[in-house]
C-alpha positions in Angstrom: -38.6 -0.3 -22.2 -37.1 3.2 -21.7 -35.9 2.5 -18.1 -34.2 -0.7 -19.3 -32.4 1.2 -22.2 -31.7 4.2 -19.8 -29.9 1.8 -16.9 -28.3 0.0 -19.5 -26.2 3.2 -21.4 -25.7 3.9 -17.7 -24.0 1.0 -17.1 -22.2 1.1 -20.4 -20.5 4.2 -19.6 -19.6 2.8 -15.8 -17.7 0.1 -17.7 -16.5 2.1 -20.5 -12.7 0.8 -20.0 -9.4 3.4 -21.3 -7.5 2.0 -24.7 -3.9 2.4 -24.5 -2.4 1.5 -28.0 0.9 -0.1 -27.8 1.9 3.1 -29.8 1.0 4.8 -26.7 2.1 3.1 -24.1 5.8 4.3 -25.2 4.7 8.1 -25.7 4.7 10.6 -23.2 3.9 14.1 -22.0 6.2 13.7 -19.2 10.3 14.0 -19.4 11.5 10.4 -19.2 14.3 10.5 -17.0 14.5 8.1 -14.4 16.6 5.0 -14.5 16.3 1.5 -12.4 18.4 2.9 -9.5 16.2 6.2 -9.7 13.3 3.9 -9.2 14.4 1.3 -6.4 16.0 5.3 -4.6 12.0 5.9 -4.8 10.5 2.7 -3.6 13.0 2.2 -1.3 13.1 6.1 0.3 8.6 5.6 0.2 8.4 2.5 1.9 11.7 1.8 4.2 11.1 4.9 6.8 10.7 5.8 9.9 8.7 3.2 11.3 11.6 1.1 11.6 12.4 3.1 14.2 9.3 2.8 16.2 7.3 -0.5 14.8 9.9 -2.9 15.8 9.9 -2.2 19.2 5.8 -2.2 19.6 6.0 -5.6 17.6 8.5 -7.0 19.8 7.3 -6.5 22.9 3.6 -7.3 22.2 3.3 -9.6 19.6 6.0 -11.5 18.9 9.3 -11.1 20.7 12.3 -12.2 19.1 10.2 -14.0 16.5 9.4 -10.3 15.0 11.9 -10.9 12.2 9.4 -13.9 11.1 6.4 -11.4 11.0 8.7 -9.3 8.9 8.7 -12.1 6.5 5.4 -12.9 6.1 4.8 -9.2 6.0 7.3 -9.2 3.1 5.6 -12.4 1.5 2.0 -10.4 1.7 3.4 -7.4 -0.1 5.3 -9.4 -2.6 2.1 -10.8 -4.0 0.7 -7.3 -4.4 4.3 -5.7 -5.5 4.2 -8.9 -8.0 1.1 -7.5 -9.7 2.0 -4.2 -9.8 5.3 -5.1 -11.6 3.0 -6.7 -14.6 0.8 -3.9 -15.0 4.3 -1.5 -14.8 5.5 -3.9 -17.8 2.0 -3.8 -19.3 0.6 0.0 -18.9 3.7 2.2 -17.5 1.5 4.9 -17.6 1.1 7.8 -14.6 -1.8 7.0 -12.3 -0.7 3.5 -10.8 -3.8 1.6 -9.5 -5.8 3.9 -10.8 -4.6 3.5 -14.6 -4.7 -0.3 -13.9 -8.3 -0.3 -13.1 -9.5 1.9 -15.4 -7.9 0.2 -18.2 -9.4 -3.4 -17.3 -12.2 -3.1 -14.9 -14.0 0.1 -15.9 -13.8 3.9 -15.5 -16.8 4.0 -12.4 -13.8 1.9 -9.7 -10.8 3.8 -12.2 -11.9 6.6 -10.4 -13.1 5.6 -6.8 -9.8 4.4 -6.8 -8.0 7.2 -7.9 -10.1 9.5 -5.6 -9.3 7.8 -3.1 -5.4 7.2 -3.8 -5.5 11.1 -3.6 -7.0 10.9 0.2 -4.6 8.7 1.0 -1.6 11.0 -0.3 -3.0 14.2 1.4 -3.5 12.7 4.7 0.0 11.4 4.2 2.0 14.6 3.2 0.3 16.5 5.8 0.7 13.5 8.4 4.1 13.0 8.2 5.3 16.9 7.9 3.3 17.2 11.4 5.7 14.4 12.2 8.7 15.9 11.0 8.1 19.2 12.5 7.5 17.7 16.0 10.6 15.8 15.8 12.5 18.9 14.8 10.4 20.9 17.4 12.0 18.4 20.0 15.4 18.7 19.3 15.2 22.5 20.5 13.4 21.6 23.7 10.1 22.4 22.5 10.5 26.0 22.2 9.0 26.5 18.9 6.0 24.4 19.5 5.4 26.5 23.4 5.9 30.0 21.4 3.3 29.4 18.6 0.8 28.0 21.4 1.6 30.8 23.7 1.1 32.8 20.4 -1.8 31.0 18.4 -3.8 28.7 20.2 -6.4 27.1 18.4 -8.2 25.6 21.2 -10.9 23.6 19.1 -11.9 20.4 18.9 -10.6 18.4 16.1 -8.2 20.7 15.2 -4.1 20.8 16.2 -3.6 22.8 19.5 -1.6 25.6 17.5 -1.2 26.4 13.7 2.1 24.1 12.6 3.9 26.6 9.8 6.8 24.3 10.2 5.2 21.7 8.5 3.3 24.2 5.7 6.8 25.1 5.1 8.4 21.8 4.3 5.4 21.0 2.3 6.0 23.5 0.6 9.9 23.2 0.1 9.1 19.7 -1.2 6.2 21.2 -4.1 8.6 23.8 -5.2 11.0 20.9 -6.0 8.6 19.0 -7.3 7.6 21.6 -9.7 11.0 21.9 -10.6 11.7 18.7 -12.3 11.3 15.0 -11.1 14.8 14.5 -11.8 16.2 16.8 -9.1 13.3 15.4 -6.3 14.7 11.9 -7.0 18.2 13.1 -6.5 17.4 14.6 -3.0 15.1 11.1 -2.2 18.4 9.5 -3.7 20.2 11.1 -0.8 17.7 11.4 2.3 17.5 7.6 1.6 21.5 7.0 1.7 21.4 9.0 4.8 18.7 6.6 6.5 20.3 3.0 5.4 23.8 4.2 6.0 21.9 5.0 9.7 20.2 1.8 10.1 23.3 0.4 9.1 25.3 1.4 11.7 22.1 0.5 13.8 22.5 -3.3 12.7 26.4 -3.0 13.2 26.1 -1.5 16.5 23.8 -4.0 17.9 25.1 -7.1 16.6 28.5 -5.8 18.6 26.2 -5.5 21.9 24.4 -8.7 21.1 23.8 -10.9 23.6 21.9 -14.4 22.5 20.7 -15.3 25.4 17.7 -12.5 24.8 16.4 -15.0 22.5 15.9 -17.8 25.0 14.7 -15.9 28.1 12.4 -17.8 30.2 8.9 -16.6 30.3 7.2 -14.9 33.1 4.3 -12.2 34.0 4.7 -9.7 30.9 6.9 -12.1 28.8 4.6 -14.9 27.7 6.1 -18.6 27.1 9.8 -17.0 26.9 11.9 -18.1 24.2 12.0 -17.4 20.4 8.5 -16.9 19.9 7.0 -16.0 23.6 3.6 -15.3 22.4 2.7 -18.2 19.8 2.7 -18.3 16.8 -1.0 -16.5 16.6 0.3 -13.5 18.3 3.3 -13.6 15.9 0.8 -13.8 13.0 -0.8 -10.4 14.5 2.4 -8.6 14.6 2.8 -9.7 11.1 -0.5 -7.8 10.1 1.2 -4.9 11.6 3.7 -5.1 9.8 2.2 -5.7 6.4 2.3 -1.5 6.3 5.6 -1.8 6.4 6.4 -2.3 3.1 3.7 -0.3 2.0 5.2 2.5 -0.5 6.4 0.9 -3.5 3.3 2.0 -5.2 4.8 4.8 -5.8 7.5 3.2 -8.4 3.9 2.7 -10.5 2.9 6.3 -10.0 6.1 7.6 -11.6 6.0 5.4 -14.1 5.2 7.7 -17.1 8.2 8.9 -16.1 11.0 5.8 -16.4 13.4 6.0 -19.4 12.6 2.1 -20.1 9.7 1.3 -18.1 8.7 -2.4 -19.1 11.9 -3.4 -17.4 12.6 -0.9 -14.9 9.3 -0.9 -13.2 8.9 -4.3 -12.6 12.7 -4.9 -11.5 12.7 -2.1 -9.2 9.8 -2.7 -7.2 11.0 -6.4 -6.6 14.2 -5.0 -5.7 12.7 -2.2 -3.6 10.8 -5.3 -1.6 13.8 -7.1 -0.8 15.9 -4.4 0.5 13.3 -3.2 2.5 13.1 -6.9 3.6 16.5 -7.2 4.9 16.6 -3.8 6.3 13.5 -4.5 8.7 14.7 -8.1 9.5 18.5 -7.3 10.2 17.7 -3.9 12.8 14.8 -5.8 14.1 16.8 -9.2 14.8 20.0 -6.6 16.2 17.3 -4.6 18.3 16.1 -7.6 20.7 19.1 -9.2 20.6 20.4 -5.9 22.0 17.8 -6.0 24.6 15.2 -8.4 26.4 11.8 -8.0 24.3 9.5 -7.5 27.3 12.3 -4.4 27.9 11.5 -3.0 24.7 10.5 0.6 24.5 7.0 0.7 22.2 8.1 4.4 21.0 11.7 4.7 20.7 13.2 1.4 20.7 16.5 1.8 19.1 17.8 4.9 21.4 16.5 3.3 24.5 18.0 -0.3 23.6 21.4 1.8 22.9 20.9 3.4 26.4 20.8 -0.3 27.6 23.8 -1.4 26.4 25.8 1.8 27.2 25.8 3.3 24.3 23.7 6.5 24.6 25.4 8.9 22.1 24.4 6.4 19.6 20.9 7.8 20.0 21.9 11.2 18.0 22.6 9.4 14.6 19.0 7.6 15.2 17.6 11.4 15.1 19.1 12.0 12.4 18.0 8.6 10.5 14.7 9.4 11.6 14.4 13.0 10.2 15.7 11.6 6.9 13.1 8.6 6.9 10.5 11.5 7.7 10.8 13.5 4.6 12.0 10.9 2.6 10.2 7.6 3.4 7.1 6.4 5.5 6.2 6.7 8.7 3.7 4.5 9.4 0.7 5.2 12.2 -1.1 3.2 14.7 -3.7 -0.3 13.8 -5.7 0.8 16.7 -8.6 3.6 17.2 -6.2 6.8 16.3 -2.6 7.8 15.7 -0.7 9.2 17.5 2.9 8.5 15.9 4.0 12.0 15.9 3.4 12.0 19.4 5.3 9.3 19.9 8.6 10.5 18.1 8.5 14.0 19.9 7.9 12.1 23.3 10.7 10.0 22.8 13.2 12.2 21.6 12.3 14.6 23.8 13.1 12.0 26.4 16.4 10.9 24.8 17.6 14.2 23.8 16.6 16.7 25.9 16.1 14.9 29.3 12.4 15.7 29.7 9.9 12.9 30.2 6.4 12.7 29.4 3.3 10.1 30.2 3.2 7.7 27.5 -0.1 5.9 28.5 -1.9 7.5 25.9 0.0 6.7 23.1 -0.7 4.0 20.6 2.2 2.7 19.1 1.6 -0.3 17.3 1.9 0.8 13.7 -0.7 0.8 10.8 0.0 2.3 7.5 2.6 4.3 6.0 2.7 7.5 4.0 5.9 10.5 3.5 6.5 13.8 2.5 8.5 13.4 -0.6 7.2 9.9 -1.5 3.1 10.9 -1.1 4.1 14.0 -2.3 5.6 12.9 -5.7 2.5 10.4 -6.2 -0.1 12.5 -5.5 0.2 15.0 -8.7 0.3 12.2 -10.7 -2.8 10.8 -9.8 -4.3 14.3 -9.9 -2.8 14.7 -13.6 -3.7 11.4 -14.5 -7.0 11.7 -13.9 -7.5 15.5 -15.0 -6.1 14.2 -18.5 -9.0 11.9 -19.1 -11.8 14.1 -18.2 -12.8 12.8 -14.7 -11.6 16.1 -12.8 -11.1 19.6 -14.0 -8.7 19.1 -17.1 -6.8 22.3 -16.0 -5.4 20.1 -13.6 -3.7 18.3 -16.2 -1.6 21.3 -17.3 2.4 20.3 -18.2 4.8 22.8 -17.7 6.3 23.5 -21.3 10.3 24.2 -19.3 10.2 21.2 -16.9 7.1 18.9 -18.3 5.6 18.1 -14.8 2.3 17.9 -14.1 2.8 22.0 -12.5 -0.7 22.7 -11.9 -1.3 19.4 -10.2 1.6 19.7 -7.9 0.9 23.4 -6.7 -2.5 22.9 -5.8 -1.5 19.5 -4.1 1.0 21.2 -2.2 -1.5 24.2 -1.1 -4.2 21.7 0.3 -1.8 19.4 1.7 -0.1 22.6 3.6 -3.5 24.2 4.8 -4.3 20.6 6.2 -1.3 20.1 8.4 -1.4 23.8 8.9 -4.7 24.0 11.3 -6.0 20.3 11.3 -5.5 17.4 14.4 -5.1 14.4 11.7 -4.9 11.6 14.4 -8.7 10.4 13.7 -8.4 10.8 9.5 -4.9 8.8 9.6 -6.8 5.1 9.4 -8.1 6.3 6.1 -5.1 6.1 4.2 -5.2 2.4 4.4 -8.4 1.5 2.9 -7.1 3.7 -0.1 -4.0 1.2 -0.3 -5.6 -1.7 0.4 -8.6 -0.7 -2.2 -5.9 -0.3 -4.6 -3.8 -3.5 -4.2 -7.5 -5.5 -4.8 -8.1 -3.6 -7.7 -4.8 -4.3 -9.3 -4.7 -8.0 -8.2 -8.1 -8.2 -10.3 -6.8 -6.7 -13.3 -3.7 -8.6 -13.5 -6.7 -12.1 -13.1 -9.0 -10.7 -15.5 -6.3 -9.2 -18.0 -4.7 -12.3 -18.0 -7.3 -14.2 -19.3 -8.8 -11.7 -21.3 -8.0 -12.1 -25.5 -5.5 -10.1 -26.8 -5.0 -8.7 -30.6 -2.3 -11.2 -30.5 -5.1 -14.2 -29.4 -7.9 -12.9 -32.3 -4.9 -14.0 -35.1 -5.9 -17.6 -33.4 -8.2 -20.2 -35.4 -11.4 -19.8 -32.5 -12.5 -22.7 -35.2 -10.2 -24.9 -33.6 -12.2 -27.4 -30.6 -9.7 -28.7 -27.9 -10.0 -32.4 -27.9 -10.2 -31.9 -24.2 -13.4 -30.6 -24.7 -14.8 -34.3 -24.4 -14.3 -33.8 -20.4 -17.3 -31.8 -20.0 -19.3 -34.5 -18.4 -16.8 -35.5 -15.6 -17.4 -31.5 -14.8 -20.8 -31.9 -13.9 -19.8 -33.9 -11.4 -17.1 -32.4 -9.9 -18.0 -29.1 -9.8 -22.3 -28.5 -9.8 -21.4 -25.3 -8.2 -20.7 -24.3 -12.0 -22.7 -26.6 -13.9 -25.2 -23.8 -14.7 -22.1 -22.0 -17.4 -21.1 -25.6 -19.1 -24.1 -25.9 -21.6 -22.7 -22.9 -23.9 -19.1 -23.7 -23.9 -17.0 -25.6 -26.3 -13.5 -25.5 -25.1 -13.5 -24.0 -21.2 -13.9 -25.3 -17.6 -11.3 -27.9 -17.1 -9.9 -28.4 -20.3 -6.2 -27.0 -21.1 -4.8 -23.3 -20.7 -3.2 -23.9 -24.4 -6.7 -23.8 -25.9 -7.3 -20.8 -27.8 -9.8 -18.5 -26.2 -13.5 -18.7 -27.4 -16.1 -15.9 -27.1 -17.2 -17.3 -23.8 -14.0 -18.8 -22.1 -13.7 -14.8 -20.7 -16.8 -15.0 -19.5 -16.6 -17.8 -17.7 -13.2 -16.5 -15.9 -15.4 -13.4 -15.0 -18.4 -15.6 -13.8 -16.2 -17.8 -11.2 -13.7 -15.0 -10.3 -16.6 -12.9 -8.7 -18.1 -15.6 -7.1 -14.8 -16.2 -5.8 -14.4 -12.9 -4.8 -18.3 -13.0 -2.8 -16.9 -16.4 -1.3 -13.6 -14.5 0.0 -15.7 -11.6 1.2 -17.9 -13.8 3.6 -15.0 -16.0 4.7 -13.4 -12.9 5.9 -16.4 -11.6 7.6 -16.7 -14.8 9.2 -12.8 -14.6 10.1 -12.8 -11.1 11.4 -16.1 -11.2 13.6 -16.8 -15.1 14.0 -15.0 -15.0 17.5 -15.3 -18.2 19.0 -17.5 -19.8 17.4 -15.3 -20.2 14.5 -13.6 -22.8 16.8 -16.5 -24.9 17.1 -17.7 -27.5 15.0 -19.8 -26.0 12.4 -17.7 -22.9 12.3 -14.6 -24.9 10.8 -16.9 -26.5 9.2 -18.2 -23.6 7.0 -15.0 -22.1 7.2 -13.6 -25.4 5.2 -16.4 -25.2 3.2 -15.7 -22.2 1.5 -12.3 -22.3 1.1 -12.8 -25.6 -0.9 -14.9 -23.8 -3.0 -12.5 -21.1 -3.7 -10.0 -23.9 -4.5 -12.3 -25.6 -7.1 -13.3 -21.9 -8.6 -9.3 -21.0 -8.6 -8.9 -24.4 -10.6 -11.5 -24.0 -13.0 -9.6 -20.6 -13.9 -6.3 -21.6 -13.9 -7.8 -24.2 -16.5 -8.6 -21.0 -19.0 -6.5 -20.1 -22.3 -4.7 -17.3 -21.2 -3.7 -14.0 -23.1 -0.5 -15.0 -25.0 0.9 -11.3 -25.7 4.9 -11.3 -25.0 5.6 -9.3 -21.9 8.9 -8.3 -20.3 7.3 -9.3 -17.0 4.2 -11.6 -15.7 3.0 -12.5 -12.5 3.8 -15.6 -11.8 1.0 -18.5 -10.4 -2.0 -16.6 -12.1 -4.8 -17.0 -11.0 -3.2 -18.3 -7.3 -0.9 -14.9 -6.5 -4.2 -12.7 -7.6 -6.8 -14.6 -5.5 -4.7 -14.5 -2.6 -3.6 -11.1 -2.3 -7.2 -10.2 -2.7 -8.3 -12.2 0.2 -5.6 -10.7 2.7 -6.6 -7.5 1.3 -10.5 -7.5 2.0 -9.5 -9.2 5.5 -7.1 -6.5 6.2 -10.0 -3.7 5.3 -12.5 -5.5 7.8 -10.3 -5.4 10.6 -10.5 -1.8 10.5 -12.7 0.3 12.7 -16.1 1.1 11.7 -15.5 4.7 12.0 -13.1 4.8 9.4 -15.3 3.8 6.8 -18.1 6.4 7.9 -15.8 8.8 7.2 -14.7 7.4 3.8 -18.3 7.4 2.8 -18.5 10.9 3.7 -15.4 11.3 1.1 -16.7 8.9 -1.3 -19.9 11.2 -1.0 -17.6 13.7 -2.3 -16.1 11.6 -5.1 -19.9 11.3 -6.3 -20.8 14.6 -6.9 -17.3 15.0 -8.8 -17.8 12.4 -11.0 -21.6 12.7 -11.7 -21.5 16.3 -11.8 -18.2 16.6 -13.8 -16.4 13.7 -14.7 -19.1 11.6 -16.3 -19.7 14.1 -18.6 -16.2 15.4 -19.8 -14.8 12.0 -19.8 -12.1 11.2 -22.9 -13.4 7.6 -23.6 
């Protein structure tokens, strides 16, 4: 019937899926000019930031104690599986456009662009975040002068809005597009050196503090405020919470990905700087965090400016000057990363404590969250952004004038300037404390997306796979009735297949062995989902008997479903870099990622319907239309 026909060209072009030729992938409108070190400069000035200077101490003190450099692991370990992803797809597609690119090219155009609209939230939020940030921490340093003469002078007393208009923060927004419009080559010089200028600070942080170190901080007895005492005062659930805080820690490298059009060898570089970019940022956070409470008891710990304050303790006061100045560097160069609870207030935090530190004045902290959330920068959002914008503009999903190259410096000009101008006009008049949480489910959306294109394009046939004999039957394929048996939860897909389910990942792929891999990766997926819903609002009752029960139930089956695709012929095109443990790295990251994006507050995700809403119209009304493919 005409309805049928009509839904199903519908849903031909939501799938409709970007070809990149190998030709292609090597061909650019973009100047190539970044090397390996230009890269792991980037990752490392996008993800190690400020919030080393603020998350450690909220950490310590309520999560995890001394034990905070063991959340920093498992943070690490959390963000390696997604970084691991994203380093195949920058050896695969090094295209502009990160996640967005990835998704589009293996998952379909409709989630290609929800999550490249939503990449672009995430950046604006983020620019304009962290340049209120930046000027609040450069407002304190004069005694607040210049923030009590634009209030005294412009006050915008409405709600949702900032309690004057900020033109500091327009003005280094717009310092940093001006650069950016330059050339990439000269904004990854200056990242190059804002991020020297912050490791040579936490440096002498970790140097400083292993001097003062006293070991008995990590085997203090416990007490009102201070848990069990010890290594891990908390337990080892707490320290397991602090290590979902700080998970955002490391978030950042994505933007290696986004610049990735723009790498001299990017099949190598890409995937070698953003493992690189990982473990630095690793050590860094585990070194000043294991130096800051062995500097200072944990329960002593000041939530919004730890390092100064731990200095203070130890007599060395002056030593809170350089931490300024590491901190103003992180802040234009790197993240600074904003609170897991209701709202943000970060900023706040940084011009309270300073302010303290600095100046001598004092200020109630009771209203001030700082356990950490997500990060975002200046210079590192602000570089991805316009290349998300571009990316998408160049294959018909937003206005194609947005993909306009400048002929002098071949940046994405157009892109960039009116990136810059919203960004600036955002931190200009808006409060952002209650639009911060959104930048997380962009992130989070986007790492899922990639870990299901790395599964999916990993098992998909290649060019190289069609040159195979399909003629050829497995003599594995005699297996097929143990299957039944083993796993009914499939038996409905084994009639059809002559050489899938559990036979051997040498087979050569068949017509159906994809579909299968699709089949049990979305139930997979549905299984995850629920588990986490069961996880995040179970409460108690997932300690009783029928909640472990269920709770076992399901990850056995995603155990069996992860087996019968690990069992698939996989794609056997040569690539500088693959993920290793397919489908096992993939399937996990996704589940920490879908638990992380439940445990976020419900009014976050009204108001990314409310942009999503948005994103419709756009693509409907425009995108659908104009589209390249």
């Amino acid at each position: 019937t005409d309805p049928i026909r009509m839904l199903g060209r519908l849903f031909q072009r939501f799938s409709r899926k970007k070809i990149i030729e190998e030709t292609d992938a090597d061909t650019s409108d973009l100047q190539r000019c970044l090397s390996t070190f230009n890269l792991v400069a980037v990752g490392v000035g996008s993800t190690l930031g400020a919030g080393v200077y603020v998350l450690t101490g909220s950490v310590a003190r309520n999560d995890a104690g001394p034990a905070i450099i063991l959340s920093f692991t498992v943070a690490a370990f959390a963000s390696m599986l997604a970084g691991l992803c994203y380093a195949e797809f920058g050896a695969r597609v090094p295209k502009a456009g990160s996640a967005y690119i990835y998704s589009y090219v293996t998952v379909g155009e409709l989630w290609g662009f929800v999550i490249g609209w939503n990449l672009v939230l995430e950046y604006i939020i983020g620019v304009s975040s962290v340049a209120r940030a930046w000027s609040s921490n450069l407002d304190s340093l004069t005694g607040g002068v210049i923030a009590n003469a634009s209030r005294a002078a412009m006050p915008m007393n409405v709600p949702g809005f900032a309690s004057y208009p900020d033109f500091l923060a327009v003005g280094l927004i717009m310092l940093v597009t001006l650069l950016l419009s330059i050339g990439m080559k000269v904004s990854s010089i200056l990242m190059t050196v804002l991020t020297a200028v912050n490791i040579v600070v936490l440096i002498f942080c970790a140097v400083a503090g292993f001097i003062k170190a006293d070991p008995t901080n990590w085997k203090l007895p416990g007490g009102p405020g201070r848990g069990n005492g010890g290594f891990m005062p908390y337990g080892f659930s707490k320290m397991m919470e602090g290590a979902a805080s700080c998970f955002y820690a490391f978030v950042g490298f994505d933007t290696i990905a986004c610049v990735g059009e723009e790498a001299k060898n990017p099949s190598k570089s890409i995937p070698r700087s953003i493992i690189i970019t990982l473990v630095i940022c690793l050590v860094a956070y585990v070194v000043v965090s294991a130096a800051l409470t062995l500097m200072q008891p944990y329960y002593e710990l000041d939530v919004g400016a730890p390092l100064p304050n731990a200095f203070i303790h130890v007599d060395m006061g002056w030593a809170s000057k350089p931490v300024a100045v590491g901190s103003m560097c992180a802040l234009v160069a790197s993240p600074i990363i904003t609170t897991r609870h209701l709202v943000c207030f970060s900023y706040i935090a940084c011009y309270n404590s300073y302010n303290q530190l600095l100046v001598g004045k004092t200020r109630d902290n009771d209203n001030i969250n700082t356990t950490l959330l997500h990060e975002c920068s200046v210079l590192g959002a602000a570089v991805g952004m316009p290349r998300i914008v571009f990316s998408m503009a160049r294959d018909g999903l937003i206005f194609r004038v947005l993909a306009t190259v400048s002929n002098k410096n071949r940046t994405p000009v157009v892109a960039t300037i009116l990136s810059g101008i919203f960004s600036a006009f955002m931190a200009l008049i808006f409060d952002l404390n209650d639009l911060v949480n959104m930048m997380s489910i962009g992130t989070l959306m986007a790492y899922t997306l990639v870990a299901c294109s790395v599964l999916l394009l990993r098992f998909r046939p290649d060019a190289v796979d069609e040159t195979i004999n399909e003629g050829n039957i497995c003599p594995q394929s005699r297996v097929h009735a143990c299957i039944r048996v083993c796993i009914p939860v499939v038996e409905y897909t084994l009639p059809s297949f002559e050489c899938a389910c559990l036979l051997s990942s040498t087979c050569p792929h068949t017509k159906n062995s994809h579909k299968l891999t699709c089949n049990h990766f979305l139930i997979s997926v549905v299984i995850m989902t629920l588990l986490s819903v069961l996880l995040v609002w179970g409460g108690e009752n997932i300690m009783r008997w029928w909640g472990i029960l269920l709770i076992s139930v399901m990850v056995v089956l995603i155990l069996l479903l992860g087996g019968v695709i690990a069992r698939q012929p996989q794609s056997r095109r040569a690539l500088l870099f693959k993920t290793p443990l397919v489908p096992s790295i993939p399937l996990l990251s996704i589940f920490i990622n879908i638990y992380l994006m439940l445990k976020l507050p419900g009014a976050t995700w009204i108001r990314f319907g409310v942009w999503m809403v948005v994103g419709g119209l756009m693509y409907f009304g425009y995108g659908m239309r104009h589209s390249s493919e």
